[in-house]
N, C-alpha and C positions, 0 to 999 in steps of 0.2 A: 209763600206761605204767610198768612195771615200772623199780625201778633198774639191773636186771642188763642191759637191754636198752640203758638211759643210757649205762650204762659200760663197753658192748662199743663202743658208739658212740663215744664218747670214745677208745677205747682205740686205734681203730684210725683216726680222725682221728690222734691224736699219735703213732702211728707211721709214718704214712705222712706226714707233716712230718718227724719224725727219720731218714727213709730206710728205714725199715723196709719191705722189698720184699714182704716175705711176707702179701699178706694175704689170699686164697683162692684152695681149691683150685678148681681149672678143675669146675664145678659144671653139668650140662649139665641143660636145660631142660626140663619136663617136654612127654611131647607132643601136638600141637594135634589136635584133633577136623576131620574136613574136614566140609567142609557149607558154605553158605551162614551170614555172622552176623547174630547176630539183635539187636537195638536194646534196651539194657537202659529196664526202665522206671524211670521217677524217681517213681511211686508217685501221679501224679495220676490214676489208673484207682480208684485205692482209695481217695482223698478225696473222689472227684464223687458217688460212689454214697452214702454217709450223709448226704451234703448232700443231694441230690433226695430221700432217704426221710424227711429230718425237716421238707422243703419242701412233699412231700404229707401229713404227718400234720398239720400246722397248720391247713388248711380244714378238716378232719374235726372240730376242737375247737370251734372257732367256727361256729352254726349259720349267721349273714348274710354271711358272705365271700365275698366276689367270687373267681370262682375265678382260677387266679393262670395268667398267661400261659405256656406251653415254649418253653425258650429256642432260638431255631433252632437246627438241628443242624449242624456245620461240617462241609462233605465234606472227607475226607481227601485231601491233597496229591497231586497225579500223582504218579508217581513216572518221571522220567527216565529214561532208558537211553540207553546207546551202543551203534553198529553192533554193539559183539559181547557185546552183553546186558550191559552192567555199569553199575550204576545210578551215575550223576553223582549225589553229597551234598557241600554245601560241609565245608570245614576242621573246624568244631565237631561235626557229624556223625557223622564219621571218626573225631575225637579219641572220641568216645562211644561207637561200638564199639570201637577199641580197647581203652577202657577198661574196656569191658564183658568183653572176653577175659581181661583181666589180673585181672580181678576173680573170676575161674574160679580162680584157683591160689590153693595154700595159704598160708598166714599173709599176704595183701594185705591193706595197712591200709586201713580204713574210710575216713580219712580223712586229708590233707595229701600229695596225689600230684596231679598234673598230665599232662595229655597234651598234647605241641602238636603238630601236622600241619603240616608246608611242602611248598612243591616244587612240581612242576607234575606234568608228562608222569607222571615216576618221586617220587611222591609217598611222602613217609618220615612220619617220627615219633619223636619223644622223648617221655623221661618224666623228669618232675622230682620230687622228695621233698622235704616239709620237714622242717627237722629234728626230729628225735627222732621221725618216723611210721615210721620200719622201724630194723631194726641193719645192721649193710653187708653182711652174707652176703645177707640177702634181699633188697635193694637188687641186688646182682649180680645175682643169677638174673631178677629181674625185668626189670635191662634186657636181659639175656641172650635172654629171651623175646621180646621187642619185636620185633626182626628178623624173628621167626618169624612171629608175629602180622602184620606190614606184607605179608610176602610172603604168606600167604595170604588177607589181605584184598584185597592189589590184582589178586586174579583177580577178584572180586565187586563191584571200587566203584573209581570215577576219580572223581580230587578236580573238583569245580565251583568254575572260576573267574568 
């Protein structure tokens, strides 16, 4: 992380301790794509596969080897629904697309952000930053977005209690 980013950060903690009211302008969100969300991956699709391909080149080297068992295949999870089609996903789920939405806009940091999900019926969302992973202008707009984001996911998905 850049120093300039440190000391925007810095800058506008100590003025917002000193009362300094000014700290952005009303910054409106960019906007959301309708559709259905889609579940970002965490990239075990693209570790499984070198793994099975350097698991079947090994019999091929060794002429007496037993050939090697396949590991059952796990069927994929039901997937839930409500009367009016909207799939039940617990709390960590939800926090996951979410995060997958926000991960759609520009300058979101890789890493140190957090999604939590509460609630029941009207099921919401926060987002938490640690420090120094964004400057506060982009910190605003991203939780700016968040609201946008909850309300167009809760036509597609009710939290599973």
């Amino acid at each position: 992380m850049s120093d300039d980013v440190k000391d925007a950060g810095l800058v506008a903690m100590i003025s917002s301790i000193l009362g300094g009211n000014k700290r952005t302008d009303n910054v409106a969100p960019p906007p959301l794509t309708d559709g259905p969300p889609t579940v970002p991956s965490n990239g075990a699709e693209v570790v499984a596969a070198p793994i099975a391909e350097a698991a079947s080149a090994k019999p091929e080297d060794v002429p007496n080897a037993a050939p090697v068992a396949a590991a059952p295949v796990e069927q994929p999870a039901k997937i839930v629904t409500t009367r009016d089609g909207k799939q039940l996903l617990p709390a960590e789920a939800i926090a996951d697309l979410v995060l997958g939405e926000l991960r759609k806009l520009e300058d979101f940091p890789a890493t140190g952000t957090s999604v939590t999900v509460y609630g029941y019926r009207h099921w919401n969302a926060m987002i938490t930053f640690a420090p120094f992973s964004t400057n506060f202008q982009n910190a605003t707009r991203f939780r700016q977005a968040v609201p946008d984001i909850v309300f167009k996911l809760r036509r597609f998905v009710e939290l599973e209690i």
